[in-house]
CHARMM-style PDB file with segment names, atoms N, HN, CA, C and O in Angstrom:
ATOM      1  N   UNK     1      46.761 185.145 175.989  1.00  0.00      PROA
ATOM      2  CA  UNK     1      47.912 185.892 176.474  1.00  0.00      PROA
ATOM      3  C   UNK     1      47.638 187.377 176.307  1.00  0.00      PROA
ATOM      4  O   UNK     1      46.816 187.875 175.538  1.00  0.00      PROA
ATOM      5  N   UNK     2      48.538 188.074 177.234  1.00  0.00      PROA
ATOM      6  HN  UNK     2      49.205 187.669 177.859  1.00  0.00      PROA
ATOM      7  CA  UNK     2      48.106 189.814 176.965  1.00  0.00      PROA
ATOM      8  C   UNK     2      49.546 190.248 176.363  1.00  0.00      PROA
ATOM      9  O   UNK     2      50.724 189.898 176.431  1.00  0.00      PROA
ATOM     10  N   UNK     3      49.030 190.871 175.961  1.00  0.00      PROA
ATOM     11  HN  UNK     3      48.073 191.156 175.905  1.00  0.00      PROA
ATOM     12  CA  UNK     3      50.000 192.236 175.322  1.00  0.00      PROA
ATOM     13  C   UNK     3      51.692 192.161 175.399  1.00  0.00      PROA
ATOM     14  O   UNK     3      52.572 192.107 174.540  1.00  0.00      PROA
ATOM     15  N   UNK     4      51.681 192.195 177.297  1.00  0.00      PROA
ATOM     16  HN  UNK     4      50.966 192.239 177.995  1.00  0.00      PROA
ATOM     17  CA  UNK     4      53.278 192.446 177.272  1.00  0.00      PROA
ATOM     18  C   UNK     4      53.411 190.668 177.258  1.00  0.00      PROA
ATOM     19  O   UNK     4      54.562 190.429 176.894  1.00  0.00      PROA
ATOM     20  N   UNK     5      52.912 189.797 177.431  1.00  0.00      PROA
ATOM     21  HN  UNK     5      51.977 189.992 177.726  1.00  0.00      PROA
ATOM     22  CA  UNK     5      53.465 188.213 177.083  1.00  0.00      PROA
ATOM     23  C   UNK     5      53.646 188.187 176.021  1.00  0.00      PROA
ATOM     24  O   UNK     5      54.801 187.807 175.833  1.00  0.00      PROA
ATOM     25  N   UNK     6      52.923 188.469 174.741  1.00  0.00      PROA
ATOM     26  HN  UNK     6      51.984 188.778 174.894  1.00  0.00      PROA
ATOM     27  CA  UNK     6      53.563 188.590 173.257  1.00  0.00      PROA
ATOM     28  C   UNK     6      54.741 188.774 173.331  1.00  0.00      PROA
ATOM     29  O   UNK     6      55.652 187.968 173.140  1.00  0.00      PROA
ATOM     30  N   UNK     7      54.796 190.137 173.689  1.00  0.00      PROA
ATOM     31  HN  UNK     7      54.057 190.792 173.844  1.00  0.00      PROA
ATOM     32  CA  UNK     7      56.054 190.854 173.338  1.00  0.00      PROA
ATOM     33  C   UNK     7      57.659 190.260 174.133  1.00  0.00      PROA
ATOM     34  O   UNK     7      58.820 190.630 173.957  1.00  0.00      PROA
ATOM     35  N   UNK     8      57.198 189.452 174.823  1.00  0.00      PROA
ATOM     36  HN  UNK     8      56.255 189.151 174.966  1.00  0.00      PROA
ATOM     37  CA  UNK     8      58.120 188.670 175.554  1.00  0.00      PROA
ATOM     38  C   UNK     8      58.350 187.452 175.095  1.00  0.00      PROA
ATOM     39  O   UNK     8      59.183 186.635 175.488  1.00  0.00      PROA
ATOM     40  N   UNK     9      57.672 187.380 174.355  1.00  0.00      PROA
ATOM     41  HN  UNK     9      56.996 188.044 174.036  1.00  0.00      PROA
ATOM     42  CA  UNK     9      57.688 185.423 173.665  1.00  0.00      PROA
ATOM     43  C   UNK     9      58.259 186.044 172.497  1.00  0.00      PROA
ATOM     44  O   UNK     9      59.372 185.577 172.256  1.00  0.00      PROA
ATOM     45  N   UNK    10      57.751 187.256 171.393  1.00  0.00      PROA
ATOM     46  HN  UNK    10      56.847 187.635 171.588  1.00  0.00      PROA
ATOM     47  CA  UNK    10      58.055 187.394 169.970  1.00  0.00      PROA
ATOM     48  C   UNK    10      59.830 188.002 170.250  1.00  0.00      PROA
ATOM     49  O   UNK    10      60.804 187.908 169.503  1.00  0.00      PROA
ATOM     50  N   UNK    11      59.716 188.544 171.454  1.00  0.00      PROA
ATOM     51  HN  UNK    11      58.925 188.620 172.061  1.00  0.00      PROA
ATOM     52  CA  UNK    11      61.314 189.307 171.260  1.00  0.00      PROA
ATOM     53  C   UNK    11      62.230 187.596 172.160  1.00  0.00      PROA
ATOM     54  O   UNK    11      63.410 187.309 171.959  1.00  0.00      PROA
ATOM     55  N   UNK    12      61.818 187.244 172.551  1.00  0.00      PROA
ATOM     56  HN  UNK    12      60.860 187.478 172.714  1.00  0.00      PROA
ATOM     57  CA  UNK    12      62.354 185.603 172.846  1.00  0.00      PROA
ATOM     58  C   UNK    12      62.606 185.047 171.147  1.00  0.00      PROA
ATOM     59  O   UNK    12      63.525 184.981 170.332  1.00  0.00      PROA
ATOM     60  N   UNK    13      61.332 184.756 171.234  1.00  0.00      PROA
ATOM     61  HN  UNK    13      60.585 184.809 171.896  1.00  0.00      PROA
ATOM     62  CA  UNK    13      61.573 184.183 169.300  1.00  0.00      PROA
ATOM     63  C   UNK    13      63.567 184.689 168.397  1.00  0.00      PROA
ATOM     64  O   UNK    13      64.467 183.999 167.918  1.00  0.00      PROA
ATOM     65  N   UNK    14      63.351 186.353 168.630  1.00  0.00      PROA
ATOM     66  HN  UNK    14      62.620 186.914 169.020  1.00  0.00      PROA
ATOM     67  CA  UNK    14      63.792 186.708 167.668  1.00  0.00      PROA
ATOM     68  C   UNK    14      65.111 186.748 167.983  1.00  0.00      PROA
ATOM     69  O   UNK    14      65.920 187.090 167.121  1.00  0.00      PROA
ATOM     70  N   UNK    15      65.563 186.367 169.396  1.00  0.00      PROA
ATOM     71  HN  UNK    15      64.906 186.089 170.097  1.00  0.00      PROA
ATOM     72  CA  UNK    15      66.623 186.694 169.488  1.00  0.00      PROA
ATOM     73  C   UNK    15      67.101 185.172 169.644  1.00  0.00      PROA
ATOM     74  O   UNK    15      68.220 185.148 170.157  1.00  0.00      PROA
ATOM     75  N   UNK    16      66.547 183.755 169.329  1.00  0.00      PROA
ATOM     76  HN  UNK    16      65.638 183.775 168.912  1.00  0.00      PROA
ATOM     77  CA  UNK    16      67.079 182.233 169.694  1.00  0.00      PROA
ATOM     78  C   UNK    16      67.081 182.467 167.839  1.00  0.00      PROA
ATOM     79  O   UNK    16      68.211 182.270 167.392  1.00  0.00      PROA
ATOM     80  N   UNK    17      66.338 182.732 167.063  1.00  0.00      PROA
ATOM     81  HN  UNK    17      65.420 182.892 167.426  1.00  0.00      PROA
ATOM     82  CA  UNK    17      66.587 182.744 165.526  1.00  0.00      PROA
ATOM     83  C   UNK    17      67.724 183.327 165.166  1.00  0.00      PROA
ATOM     84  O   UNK    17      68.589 182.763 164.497  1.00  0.00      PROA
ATOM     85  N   UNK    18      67.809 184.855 165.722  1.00  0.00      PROA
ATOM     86  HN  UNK    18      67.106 185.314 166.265  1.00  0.00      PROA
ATOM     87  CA  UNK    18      69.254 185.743 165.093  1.00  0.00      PROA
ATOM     88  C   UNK    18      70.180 184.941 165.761  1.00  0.00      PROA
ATOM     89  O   UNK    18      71.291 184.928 165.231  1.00  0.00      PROA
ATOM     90  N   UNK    19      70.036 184.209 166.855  1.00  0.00      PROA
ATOM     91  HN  UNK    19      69.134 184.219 167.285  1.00  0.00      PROA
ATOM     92  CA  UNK    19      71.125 183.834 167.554  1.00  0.00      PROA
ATOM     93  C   UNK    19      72.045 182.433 166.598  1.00  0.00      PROA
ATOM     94  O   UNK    19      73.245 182.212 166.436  1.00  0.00      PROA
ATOM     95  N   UNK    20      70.953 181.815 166.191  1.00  0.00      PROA
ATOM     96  HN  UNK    20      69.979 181.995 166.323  1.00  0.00      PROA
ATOM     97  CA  UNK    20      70.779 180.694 165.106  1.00  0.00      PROA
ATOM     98  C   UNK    20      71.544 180.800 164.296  1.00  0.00      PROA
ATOM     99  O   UNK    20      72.620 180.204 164.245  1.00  0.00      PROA
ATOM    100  N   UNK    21      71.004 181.786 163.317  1.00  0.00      PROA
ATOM    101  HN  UNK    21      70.130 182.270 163.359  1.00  0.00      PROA
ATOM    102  CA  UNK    21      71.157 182.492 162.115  1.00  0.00      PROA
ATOM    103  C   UNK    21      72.885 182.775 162.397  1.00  0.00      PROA
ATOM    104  O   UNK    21      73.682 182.007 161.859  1.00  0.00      PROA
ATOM    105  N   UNK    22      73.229 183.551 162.987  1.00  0.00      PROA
ATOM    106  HN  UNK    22      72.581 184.176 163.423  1.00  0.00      PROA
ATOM    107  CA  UNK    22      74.439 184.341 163.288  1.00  0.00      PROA
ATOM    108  C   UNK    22      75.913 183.496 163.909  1.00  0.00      PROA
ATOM    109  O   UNK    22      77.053 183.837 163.594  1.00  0.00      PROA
ATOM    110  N   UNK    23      75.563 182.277 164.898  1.00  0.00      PROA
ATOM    111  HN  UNK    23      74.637 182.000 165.154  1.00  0.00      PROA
ATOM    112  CA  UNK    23      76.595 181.686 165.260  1.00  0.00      PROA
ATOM    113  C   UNK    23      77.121 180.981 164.455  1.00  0.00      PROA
ATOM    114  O   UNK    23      76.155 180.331 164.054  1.00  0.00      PROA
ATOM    115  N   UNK    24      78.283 180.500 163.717  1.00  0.00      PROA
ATOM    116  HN  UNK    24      79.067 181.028 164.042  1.00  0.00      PROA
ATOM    117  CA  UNK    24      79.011 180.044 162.806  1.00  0.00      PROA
ATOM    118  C   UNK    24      79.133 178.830 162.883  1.00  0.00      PROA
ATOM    119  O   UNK    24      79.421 178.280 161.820  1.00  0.00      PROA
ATOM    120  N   UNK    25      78.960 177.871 164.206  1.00  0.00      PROA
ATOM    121  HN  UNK    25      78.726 178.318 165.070  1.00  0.00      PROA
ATOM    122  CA  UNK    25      78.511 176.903 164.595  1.00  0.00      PROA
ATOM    123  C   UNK    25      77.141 176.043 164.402  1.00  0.00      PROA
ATOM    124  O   UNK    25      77.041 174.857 164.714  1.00  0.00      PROA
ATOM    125  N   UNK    26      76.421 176.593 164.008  1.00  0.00      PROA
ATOM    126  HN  UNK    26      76.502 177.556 163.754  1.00  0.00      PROA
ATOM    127  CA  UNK    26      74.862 176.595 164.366  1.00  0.00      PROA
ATOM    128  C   UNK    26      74.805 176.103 162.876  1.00  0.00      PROA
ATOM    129  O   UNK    26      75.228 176.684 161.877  1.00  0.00      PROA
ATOM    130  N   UNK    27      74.131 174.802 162.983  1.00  0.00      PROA
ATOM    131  HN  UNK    27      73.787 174.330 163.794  1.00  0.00      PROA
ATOM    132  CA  UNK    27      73.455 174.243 161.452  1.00  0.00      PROA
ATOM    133  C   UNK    27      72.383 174.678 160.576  1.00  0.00      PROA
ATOM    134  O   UNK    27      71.871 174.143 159.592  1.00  0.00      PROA
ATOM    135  N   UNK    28      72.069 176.289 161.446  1.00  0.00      PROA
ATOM    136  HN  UNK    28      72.485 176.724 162.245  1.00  0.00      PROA
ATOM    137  CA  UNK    28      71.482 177.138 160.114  1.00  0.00      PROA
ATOM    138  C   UNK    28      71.738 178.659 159.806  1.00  0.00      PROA
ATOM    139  O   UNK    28      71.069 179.578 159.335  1.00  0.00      PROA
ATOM    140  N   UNK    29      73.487 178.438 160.470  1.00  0.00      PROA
ATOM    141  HN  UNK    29      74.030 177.691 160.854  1.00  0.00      PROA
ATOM    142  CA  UNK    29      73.684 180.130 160.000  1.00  0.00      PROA
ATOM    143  C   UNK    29      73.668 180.210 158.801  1.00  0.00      PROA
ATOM    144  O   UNK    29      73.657 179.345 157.925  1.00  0.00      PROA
ATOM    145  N   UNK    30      73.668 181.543 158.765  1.00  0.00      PROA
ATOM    146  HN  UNK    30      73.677 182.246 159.476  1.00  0.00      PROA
ATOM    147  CA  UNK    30      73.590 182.203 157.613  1.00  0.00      PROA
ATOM    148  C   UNK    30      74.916 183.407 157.396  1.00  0.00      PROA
ATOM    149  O   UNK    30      75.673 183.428 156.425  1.00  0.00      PROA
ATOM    150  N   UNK    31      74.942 184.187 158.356  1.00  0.00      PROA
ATOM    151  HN  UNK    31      74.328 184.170 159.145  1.00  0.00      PROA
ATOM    152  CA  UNK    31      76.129 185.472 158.683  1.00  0.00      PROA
ATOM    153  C   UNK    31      75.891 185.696 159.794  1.00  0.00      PROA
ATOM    154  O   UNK    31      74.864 185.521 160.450  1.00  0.00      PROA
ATOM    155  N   UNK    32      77.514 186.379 160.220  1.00  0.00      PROA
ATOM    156  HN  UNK    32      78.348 186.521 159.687  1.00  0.00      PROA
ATOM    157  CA  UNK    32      77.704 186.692 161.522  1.00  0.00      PROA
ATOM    158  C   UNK    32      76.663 188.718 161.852  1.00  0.00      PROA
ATOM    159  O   UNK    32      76.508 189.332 162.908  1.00  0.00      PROA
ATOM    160  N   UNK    33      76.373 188.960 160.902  1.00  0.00      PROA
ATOM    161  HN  UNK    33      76.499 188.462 160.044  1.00  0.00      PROA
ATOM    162  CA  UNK    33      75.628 189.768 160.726  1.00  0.00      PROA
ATOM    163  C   UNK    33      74.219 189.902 161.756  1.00  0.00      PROA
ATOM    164  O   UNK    33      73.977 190.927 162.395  1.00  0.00      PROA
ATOM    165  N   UNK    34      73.688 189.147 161.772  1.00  0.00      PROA
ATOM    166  HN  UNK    34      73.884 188.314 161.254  1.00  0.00      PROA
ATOM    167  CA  UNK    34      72.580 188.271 161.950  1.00  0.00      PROA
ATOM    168  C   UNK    34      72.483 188.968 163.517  1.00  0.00      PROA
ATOM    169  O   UNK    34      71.591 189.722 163.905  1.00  0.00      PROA
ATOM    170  N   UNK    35      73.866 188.408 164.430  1.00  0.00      PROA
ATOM    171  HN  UNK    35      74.591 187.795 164.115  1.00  0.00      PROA
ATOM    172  CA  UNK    35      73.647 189.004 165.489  1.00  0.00      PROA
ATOM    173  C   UNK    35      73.364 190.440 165.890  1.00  0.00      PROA
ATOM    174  O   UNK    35      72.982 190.606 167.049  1.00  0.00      PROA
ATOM    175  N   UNK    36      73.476 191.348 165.220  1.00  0.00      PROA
ATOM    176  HN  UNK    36      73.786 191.213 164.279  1.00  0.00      PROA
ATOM    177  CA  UNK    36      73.236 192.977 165.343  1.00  0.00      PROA
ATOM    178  C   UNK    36      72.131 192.579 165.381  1.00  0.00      PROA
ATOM    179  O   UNK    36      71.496 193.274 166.175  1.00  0.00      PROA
ATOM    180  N   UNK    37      71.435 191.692 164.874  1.00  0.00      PROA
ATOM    181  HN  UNK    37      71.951 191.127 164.229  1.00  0.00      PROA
ATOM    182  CA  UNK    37      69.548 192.194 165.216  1.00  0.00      PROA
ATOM    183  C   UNK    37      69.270 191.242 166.564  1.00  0.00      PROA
ATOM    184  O   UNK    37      68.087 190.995 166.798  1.00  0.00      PROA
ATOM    185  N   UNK    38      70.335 190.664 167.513  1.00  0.00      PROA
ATOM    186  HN  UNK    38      71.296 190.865 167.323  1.00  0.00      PROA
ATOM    187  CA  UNK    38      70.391 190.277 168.962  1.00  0.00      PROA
ATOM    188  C   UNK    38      70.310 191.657 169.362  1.00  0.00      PROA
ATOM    189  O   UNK    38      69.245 192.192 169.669  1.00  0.00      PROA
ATOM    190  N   UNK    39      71.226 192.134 169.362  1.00  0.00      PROA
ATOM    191  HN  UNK    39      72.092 191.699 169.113  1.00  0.00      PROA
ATOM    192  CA  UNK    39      71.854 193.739 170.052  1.00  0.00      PROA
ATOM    193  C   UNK    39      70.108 194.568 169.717  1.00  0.00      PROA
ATOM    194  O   UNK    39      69.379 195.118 170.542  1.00  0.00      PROA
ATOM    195  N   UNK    40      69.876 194.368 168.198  1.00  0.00      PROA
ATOM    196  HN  UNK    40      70.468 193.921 167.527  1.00  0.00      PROA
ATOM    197  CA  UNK    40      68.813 195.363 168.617  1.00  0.00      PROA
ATOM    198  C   UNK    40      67.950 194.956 169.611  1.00  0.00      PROA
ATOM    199  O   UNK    40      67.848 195.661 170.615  1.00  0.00      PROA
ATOM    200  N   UNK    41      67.263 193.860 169.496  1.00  0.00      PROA
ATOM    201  HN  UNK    41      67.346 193.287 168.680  1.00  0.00      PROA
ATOM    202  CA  UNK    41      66.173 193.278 170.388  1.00  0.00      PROA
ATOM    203  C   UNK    41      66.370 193.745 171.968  1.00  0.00      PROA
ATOM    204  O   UNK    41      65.498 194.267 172.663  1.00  0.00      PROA
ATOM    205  N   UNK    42      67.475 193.487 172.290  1.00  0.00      PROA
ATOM    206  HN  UNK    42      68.183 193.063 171.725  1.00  0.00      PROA
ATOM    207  CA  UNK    42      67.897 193.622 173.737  1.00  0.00      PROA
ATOM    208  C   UNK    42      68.153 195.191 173.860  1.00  0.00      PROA
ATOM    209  O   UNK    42      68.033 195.800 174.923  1.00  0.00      PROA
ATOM    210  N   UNK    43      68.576 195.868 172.454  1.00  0.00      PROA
ATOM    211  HN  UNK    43      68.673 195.373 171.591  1.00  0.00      PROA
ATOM    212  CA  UNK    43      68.705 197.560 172.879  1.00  0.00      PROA
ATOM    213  C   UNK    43      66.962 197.728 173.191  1.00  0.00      PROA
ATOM    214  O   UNK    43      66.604 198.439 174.130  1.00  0.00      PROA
ATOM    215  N   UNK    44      66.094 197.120 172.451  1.00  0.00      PROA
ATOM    216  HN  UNK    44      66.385 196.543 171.688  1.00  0.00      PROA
ATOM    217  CA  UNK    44      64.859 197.593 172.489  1.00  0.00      PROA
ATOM    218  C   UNK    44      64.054 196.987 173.873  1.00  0.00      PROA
ATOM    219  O   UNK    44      62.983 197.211 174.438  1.00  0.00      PROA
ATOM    220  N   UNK    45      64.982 196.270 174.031  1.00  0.00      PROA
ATOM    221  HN  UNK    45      65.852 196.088 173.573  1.00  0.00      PROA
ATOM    222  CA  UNK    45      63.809 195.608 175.259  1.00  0.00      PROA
ATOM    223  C   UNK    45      64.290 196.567 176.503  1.00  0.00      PROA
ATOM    224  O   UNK    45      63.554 196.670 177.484  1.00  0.00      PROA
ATOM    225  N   UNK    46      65.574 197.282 176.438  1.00  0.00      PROA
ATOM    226  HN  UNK    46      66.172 197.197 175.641  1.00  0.00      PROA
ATOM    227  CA  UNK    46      65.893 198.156 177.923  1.00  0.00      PROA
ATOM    228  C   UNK    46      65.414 199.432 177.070  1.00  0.00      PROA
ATOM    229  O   UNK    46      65.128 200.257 177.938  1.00  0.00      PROA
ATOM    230  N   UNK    47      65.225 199.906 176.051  1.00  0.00      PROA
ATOM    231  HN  UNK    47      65.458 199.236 175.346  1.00  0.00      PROA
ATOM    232  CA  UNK    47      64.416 200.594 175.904  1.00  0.00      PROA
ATOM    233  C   UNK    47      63.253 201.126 176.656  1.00  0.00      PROA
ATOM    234  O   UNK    47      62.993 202.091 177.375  1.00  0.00      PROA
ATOM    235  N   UNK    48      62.440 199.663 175.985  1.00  0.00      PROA
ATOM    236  HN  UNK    48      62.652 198.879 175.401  1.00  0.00      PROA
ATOM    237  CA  UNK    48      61.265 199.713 176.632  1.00  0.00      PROA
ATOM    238  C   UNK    48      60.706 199.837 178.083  1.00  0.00      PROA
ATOM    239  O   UNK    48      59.570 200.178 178.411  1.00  0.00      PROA
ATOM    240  N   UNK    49      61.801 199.469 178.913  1.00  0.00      PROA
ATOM    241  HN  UNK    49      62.724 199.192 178.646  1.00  0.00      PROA
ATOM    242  CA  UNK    49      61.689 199.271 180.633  1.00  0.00      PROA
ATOM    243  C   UNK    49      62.258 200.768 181.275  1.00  0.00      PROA
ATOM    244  O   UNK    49      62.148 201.285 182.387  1.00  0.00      PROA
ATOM    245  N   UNK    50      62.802 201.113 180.227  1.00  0.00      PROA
ATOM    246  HN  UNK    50      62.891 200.693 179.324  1.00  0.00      PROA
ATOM    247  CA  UNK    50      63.358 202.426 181.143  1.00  0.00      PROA
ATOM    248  C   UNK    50      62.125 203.904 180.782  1.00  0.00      PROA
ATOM    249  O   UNK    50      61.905 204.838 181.554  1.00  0.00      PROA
ATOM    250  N   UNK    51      61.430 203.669 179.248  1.00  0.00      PROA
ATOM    251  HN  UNK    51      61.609 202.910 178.621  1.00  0.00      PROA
ATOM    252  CA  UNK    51      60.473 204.277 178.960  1.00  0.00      PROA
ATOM    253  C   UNK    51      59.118 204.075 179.388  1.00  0.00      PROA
ATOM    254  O   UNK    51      58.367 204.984 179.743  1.00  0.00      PROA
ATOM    255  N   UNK    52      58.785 202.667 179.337  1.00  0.00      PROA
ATOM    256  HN  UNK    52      59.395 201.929 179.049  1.00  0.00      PROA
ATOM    257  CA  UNK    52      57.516 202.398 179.877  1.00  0.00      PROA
ATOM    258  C   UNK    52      56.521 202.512 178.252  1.00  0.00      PROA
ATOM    259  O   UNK    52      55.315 202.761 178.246  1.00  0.00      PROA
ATOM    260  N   UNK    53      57.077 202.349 177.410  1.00  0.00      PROA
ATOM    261  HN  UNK    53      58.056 202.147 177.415  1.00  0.00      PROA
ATOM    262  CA  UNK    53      56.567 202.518 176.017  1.00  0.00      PROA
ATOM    263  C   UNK    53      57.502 201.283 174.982  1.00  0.00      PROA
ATOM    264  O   UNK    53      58.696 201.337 174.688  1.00  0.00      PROA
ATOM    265  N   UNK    54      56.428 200.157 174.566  1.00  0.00      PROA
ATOM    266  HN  UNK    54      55.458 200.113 174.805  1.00  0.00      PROA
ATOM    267  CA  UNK    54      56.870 199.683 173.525  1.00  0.00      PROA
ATOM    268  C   UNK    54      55.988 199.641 172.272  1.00  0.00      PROA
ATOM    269  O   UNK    54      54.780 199.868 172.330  1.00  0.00      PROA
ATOM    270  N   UNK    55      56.862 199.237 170.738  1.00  0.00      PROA
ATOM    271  HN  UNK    55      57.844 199.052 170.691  1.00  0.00      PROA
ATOM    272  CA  UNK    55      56.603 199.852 169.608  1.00  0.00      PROA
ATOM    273  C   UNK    55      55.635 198.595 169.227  1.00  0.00      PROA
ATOM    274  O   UNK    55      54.774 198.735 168.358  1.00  0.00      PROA
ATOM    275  N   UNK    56      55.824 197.313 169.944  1.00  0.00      PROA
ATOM    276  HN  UNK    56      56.524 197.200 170.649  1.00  0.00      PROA
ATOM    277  CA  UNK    56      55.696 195.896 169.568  1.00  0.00      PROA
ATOM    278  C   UNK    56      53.986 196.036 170.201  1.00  0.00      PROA
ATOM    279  O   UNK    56      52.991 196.026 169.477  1.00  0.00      PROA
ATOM    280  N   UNK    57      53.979 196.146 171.509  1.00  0.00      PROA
ATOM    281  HN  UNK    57      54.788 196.154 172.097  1.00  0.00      PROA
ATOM    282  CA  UNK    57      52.927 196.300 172.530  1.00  0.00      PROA
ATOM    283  C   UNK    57      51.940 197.395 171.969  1.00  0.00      PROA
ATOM    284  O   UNK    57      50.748 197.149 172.149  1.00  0.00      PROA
ATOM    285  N   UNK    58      52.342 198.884 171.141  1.00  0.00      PROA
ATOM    286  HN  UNK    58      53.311 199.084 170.995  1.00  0.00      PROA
ATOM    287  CA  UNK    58      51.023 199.019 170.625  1.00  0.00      PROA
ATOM    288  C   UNK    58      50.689 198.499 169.045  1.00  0.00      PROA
ATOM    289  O   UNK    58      49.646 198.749 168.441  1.00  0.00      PROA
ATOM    290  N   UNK    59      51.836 197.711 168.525  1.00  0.00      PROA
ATOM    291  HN  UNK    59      52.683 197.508 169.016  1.00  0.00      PROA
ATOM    292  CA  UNK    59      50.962 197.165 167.108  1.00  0.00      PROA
ATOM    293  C   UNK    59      50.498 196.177 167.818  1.00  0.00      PROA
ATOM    294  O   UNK    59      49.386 196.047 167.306  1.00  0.00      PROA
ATOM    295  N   UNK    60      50.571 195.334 168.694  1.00  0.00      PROA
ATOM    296  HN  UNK    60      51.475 195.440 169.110  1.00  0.00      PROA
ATOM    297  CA  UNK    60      50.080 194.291 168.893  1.00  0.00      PROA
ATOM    298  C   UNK    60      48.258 194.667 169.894  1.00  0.00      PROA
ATOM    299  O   UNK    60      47.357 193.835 170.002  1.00  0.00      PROA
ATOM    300  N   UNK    61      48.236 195.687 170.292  1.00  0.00      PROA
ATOM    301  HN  UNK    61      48.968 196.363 170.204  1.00  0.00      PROA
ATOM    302  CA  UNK    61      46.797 196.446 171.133  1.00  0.00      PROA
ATOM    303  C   UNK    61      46.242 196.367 169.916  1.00  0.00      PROA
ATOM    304  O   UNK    61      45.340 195.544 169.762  1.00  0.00      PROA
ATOM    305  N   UNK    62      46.666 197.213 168.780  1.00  0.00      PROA
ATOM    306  HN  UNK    62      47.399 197.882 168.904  1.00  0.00      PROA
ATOM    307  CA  UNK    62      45.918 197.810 167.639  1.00  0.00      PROA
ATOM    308  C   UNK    62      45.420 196.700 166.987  1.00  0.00      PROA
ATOM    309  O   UNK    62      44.396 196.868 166.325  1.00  0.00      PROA
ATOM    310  N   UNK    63      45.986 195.456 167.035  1.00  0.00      PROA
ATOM    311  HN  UNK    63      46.818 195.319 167.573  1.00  0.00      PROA
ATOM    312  CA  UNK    63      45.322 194.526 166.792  1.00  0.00      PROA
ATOM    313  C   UNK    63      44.592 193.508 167.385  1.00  0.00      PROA
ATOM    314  O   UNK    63      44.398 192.358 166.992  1.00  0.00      PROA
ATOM    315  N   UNK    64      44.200 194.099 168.414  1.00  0.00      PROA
ATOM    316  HN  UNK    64      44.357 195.034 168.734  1.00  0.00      PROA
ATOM    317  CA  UNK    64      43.058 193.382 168.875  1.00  0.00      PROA
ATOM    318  C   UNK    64      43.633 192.482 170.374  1.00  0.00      PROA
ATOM    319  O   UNK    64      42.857 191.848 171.090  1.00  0.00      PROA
ATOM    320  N   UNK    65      45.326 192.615 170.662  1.00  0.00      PROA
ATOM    321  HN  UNK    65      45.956 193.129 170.080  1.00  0.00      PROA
ATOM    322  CA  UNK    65      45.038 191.725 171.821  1.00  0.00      PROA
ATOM    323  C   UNK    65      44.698 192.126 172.967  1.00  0.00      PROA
ATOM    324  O   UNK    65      44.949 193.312 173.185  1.00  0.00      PROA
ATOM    325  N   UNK    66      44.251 191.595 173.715  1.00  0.00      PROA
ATOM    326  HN  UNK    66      44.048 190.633 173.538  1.00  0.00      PROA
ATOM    327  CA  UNK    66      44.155 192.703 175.025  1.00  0.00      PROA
ATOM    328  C   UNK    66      45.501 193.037 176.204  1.00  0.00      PROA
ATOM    329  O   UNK    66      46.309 192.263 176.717  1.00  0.00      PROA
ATOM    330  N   UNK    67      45.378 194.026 176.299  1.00  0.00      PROA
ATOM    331  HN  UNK    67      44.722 194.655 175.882  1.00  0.00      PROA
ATOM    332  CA  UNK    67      46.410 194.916 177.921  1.00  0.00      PROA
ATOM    333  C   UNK    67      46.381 193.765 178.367  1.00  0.00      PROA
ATOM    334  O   UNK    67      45.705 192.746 178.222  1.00  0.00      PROA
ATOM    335  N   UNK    68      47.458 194.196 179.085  1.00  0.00      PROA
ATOM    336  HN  UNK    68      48.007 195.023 179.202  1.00  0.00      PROA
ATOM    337  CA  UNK    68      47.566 193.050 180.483  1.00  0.00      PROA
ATOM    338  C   UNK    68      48.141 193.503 181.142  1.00  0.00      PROA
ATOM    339  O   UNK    68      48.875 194.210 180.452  1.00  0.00      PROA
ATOM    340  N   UNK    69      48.528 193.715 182.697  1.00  0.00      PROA
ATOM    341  HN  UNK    69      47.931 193.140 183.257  1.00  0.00      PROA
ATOM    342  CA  UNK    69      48.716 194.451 184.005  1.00  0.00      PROA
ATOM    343  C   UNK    69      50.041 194.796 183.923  1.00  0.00      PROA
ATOM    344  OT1 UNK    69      50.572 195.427 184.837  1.00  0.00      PROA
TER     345      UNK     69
END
């Protein structure tokens, strides 16, 4: 996988976990807290589309994965 697929699977990941974590329903919340780090993910992902710069995409270069188009 390249670069921006990480960053599309790990910010996927993080937002079905906080989502987890956070719904009061869900057989492994924890706090309704939980969801602010939904809000961030998604503040960061229009972040990223309106800048053309993500924070995820260069730790993830720096370590070795490769660009992708």
């Amino acid at each position: 996988m390249s670069s921006w697929q990480f960053v599309r699977f790990i910010a996927g990941i993080f937002i079905l976990l906080s989502l987890a974590f956070g719904i009061p329903g869900s057989p492994v919340y924890i706090n309704q807290w939980w969801l602010a780090f939904t809000a961030f993910v998604g503040f960061n992902l229009m972040q990223s589309a309106l800048t053309k710069w993500c924070l995820m995409e260069t730790i993830l270069r720096k370590l070795g994965v490769r660009a992708g188009c």
